[in-house]
C-alpha positions as CSV (number, residue, x, y, z in Angstrom):
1,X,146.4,91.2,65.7
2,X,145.9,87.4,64.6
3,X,142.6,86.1,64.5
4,X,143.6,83.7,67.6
5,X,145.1,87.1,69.6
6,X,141.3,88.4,68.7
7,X,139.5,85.2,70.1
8,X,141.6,85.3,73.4
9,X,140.4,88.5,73.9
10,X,136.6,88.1,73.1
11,X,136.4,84.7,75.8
12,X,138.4,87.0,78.2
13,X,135.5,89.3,78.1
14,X,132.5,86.1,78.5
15,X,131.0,85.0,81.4
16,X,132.1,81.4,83.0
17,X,128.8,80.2,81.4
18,X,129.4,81.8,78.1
19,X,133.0,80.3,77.9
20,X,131.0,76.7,78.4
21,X,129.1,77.4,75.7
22,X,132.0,78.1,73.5
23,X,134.0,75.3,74.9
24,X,131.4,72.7,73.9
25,X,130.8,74.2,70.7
26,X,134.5,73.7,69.9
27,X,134.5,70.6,70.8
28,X,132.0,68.9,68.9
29,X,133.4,70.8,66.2
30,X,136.3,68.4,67.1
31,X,133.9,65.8,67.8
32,X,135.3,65.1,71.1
33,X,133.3,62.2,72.8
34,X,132.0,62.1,77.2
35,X,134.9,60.5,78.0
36,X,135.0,59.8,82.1
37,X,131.6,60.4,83.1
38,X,130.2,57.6,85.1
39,X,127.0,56.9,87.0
40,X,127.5,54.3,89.7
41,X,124.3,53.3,91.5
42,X,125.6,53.8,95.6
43,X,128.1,56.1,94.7
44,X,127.6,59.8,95.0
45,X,123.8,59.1,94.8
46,X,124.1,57.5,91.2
47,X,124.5,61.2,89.8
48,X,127.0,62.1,87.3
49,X,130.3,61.7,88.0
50,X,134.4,62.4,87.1
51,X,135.4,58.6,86.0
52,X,136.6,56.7,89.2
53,X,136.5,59.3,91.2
54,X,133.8,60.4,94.0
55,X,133.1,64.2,92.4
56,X,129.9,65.1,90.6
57,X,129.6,66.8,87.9
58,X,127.4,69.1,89.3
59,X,130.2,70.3,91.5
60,X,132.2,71.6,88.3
61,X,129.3,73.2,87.2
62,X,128.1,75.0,90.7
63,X,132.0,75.6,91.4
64,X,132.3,77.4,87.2
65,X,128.9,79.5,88.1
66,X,130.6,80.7,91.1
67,X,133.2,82.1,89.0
68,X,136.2,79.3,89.7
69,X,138.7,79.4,87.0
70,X,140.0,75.4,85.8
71,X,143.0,76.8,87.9
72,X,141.3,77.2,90.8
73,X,139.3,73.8,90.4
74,X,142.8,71.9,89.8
75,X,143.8,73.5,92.7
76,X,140.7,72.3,95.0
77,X,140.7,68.9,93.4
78,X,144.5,67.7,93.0
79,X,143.0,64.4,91.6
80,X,141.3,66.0,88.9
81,X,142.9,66.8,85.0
82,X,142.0,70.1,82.9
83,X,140.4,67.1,80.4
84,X,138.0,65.9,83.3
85,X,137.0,69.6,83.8
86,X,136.3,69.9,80.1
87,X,134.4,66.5,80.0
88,X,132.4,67.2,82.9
89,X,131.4,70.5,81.3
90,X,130.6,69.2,77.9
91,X,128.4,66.2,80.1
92,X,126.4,69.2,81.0
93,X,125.6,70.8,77.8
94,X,124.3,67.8,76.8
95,X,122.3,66.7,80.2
96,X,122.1,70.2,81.1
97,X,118.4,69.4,83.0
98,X,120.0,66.4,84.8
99,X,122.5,68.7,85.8
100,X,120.2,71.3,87.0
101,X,118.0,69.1,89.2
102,X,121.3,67.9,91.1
103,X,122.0,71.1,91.7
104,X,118.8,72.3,92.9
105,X,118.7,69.2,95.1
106,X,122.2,70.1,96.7
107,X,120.8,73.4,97.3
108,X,117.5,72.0,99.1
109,X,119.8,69.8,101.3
110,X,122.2,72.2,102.4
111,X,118.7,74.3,104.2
């Protein structure tokens, strides 16, 4: 078995969270920069957000703790590229606490 053959199968066996953690660590091993993350004051509440478009990063990171595969994000947001998924998650390893408090505001709004 190759040593890639060997990785695939250890991140098959993480949690969504735990792959997140190995995505970012990758990348700044490739020292990939926050490309498309914007904050607009007036537009989705000045939070973080997927370049031009009106989705927070905070609904990345609620839909990847739900257990939504990239696929299944793709799927739900057509406008969105497997590089803005990976951008949005690196944003949150590195503003994970930002990230937090605009999701534990969405959840206070939705009671």
């Amino acid at each position: 078995m190759s040593k890639l053959e060997q990785v695939s199968t250890l991140i098959s066996d993480l949690t969504p969270q735990e792959r997140a953690q190995i995505l970012a660590q990758i990348m700044e091993m490739m020292n990939v920069t926050e490309l498309g993350i914007r904050h607009t004051p007036g537009v989705c509440g000045g939070r973080a957000r997927i370049r031009d478009t009106r989705i927070p990063v905070w609904i990345i990171v609620e839909a990847k703790n739900t257990g939504a595969s990239d696929l299944d994000i793709l799927h739900d947001f057509p406008s969105l590229s497997a590089e803005d998924i990976t951008n949005a998650l690196r944003y949150y390893q590195g503003h994970q606490a930002e990230i937090e408090q605009d999701l534990k505001e969405q959840e206070v709004e939705k009671l």
